[in-house]
BAPAVEX-126108 format. One record per residue: residue number from 1; residue in three letters; x, z, y of N, C-alpha, C in turn. Coordinates in nm, 2 decimals, padded with zeros to 4 digits, always signed. Each point is the difference from the previous one (the first is absolute). Example, Ala and Ser with C-alpha at 12.3 -4.5 7.8 and 13.67 -1.06 7.14 Angstrom:
BEGIN
     n   res     n_px     n_pz     n_py    ca_px    ca_pz    ca_py     c_px     c_pz     c_py
     1   ALA   +01.32   +00.78   -00.57   -00.09   +00.00   +00.12   +00.09   +00.00   +00.12
     2   SER   -00.04   -00.07   +00.11   +00.09   +00.00   +00.11   -00.08   +00.08   +00.11
This chain:
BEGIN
     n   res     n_px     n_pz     n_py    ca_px    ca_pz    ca_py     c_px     c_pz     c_py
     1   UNK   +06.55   +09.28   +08.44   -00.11   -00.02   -00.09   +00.04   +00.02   -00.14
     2   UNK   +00.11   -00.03   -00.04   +00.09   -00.01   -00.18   +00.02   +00.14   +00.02
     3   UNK   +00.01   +00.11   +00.11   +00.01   +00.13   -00.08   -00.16   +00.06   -00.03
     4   UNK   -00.06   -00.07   +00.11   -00.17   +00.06   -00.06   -00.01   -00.02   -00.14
     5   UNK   +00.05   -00.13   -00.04   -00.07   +00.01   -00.16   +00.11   +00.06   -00.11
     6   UNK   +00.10   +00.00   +00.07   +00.11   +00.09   -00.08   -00.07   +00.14   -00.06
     7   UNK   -00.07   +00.07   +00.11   -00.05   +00.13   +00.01   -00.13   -00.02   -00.06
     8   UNK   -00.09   -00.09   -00.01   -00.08   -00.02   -00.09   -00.01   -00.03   -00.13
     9   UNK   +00.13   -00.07   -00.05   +00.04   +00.02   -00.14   +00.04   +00.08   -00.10
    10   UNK   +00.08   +00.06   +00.15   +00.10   +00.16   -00.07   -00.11   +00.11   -00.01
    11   UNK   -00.12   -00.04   +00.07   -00.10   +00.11   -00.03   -00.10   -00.06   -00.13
    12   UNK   +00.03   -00.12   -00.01   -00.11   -00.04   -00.12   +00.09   +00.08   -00.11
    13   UNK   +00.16   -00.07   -00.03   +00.02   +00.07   -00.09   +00.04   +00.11   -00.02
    14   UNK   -00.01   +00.10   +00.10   -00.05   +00.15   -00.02   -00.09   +00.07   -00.08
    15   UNK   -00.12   -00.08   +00.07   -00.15   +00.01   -00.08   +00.02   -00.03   -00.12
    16   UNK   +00.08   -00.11   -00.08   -00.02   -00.06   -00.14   +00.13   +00.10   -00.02
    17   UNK   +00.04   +00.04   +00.01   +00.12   +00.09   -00.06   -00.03   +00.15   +00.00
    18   UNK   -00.10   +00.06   +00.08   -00.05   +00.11   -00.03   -00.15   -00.02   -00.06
    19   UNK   +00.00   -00.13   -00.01   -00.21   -00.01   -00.12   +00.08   +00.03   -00.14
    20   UNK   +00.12   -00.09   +00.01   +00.02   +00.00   -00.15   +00.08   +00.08   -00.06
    21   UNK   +00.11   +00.09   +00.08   +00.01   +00.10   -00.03   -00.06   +00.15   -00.04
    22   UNK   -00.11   +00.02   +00.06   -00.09   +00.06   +00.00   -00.10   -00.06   -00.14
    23   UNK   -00.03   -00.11   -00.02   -00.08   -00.04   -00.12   +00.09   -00.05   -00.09
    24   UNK   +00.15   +00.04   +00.00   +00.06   -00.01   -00.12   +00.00   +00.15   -00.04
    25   UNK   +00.00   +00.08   +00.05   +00.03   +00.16   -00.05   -00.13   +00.09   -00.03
    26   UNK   -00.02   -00.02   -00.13   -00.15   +00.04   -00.07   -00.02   +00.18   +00.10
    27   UNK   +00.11   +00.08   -00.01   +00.00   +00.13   +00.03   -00.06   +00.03   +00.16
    28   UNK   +00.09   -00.15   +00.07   -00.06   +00.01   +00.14   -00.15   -00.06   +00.02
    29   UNK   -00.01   -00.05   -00.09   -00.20   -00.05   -00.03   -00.03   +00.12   -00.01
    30   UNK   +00.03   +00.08   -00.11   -00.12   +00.10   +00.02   -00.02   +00.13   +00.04
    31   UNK   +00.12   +00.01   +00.10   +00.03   +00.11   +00.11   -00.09   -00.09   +00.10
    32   UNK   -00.02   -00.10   +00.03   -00.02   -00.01   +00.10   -00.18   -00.06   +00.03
    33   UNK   +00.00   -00.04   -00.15   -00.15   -00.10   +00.02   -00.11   +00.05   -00.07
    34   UNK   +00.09   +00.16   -00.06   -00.14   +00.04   -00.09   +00.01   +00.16   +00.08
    35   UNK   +00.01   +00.08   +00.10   -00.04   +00.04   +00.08   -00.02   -00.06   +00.10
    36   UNK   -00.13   +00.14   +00.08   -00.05   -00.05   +00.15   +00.16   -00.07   +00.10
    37   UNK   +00.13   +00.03   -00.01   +00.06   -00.10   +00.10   -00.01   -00.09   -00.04
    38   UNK   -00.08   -00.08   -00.08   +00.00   -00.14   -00.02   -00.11   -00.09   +00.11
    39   UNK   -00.06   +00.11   +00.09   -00.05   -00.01   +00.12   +00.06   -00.03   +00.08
    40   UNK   +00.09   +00.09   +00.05   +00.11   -00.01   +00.07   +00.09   -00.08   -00.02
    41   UNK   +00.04   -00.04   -00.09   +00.06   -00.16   -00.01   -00.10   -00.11   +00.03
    42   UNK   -00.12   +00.01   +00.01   -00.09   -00.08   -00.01   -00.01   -00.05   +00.17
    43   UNK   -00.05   +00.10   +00.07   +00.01   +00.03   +00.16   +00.08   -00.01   +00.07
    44   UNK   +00.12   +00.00   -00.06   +00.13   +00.04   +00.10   +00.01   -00.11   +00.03
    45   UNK   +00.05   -00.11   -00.02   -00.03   -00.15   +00.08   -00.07   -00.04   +00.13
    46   UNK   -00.17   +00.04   -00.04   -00.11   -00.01   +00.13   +00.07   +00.11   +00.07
    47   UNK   +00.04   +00.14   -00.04   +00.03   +00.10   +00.12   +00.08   -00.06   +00.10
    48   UNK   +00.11   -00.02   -00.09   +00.11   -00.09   +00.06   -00.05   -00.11   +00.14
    49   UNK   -00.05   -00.10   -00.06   -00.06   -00.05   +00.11   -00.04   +00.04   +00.10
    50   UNK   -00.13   +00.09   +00.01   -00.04   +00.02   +00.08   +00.08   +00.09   +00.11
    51   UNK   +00.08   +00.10   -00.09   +00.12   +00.03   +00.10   +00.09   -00.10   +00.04
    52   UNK   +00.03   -00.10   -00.03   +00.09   -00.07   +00.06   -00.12   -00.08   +00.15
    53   UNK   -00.09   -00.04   -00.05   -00.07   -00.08   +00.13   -00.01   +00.08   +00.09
    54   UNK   -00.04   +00.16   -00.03   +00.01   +00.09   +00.11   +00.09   +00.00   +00.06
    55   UNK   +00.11   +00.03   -00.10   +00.13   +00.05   +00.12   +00.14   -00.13   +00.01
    56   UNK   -00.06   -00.09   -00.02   +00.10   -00.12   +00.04   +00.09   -00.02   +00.15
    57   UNK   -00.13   +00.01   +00.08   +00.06   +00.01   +00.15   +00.10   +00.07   +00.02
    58   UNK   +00.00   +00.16   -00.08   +00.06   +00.09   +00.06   +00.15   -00.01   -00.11
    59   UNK   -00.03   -00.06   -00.10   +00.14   +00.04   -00.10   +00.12   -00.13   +00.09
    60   UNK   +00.10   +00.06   -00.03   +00.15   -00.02   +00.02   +00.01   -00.14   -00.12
    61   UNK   +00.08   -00.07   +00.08   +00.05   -00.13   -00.18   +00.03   +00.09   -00.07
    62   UNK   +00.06   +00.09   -00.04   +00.06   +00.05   -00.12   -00.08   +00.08   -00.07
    63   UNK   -00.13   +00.04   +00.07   -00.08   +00.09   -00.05   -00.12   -00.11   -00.08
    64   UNK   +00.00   -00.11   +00.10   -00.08   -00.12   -00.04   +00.04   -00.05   -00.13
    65   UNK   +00.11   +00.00   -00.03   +00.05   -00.07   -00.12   -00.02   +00.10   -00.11
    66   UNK   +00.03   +00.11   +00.01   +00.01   +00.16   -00.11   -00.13   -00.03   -00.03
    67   UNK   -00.11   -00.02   +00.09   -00.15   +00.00   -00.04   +00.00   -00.18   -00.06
    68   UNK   +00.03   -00.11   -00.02   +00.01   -00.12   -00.11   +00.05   +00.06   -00.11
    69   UNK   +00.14   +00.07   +00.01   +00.03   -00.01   -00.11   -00.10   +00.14   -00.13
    70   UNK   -00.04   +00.07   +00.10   -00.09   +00.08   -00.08   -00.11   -00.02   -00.04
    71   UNK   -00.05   -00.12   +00.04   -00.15   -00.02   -00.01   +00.06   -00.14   -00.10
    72   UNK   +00.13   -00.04   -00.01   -00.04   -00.11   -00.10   +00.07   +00.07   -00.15
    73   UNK   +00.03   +00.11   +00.03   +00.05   +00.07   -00.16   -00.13   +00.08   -00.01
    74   UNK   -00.07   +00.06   +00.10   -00.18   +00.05   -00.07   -00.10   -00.16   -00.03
    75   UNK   +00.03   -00.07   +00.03   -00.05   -00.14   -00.09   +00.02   -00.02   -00.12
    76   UNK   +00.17   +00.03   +00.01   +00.06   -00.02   -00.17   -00.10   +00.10   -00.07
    77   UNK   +00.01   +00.12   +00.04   -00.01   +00.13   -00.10   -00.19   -00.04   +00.03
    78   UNK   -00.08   -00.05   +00.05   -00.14   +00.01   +00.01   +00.01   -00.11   -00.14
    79   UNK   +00.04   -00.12   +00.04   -00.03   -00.10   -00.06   +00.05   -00.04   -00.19
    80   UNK   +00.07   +00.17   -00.02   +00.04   -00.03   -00.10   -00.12   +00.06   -00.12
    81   UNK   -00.06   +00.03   -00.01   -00.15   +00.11   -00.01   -00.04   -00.16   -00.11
């Protein structure tokens, strides 16, 4: 159970480490939030999800995990906006 939340923290602070990297770097603001892929940073999270609920059954642990650790660094980069 202490590595489940190991892996929940190490993904929180992923997310706060790519929000605030991303909203420390004026340049990467406005490559990213003042054009249309500011959509796509927007979405990519819910995409995420829903591909993961789909294909959960079928992914591999290692593929399972590539897909946490991706979906909590498109958190960081959604949530930095």
């Amino acid at each position: 159970m202490i590595s489940i939340y190991r892996y929940m923290a190490l993904a929180l602070a992923l997310t706060g480490l790519v929000a605030f990297g991303v909203a420390s770097s004026p340049a990467l603001m406005i490559a990213l939030f003042t054009t249309p892929l500011s959509w796509v940073v927007l979405f990519a999270p819910l995409v995420m999800v829903f591909f993961m609920s789909a294909r959960i059954n079928h992914l591999s642990i290692q593929s399972a995990q590539l897909c946490f650790w991706v979906f909590a660094g498109l958190m960081g980069l959604s949530l930095s906006s």
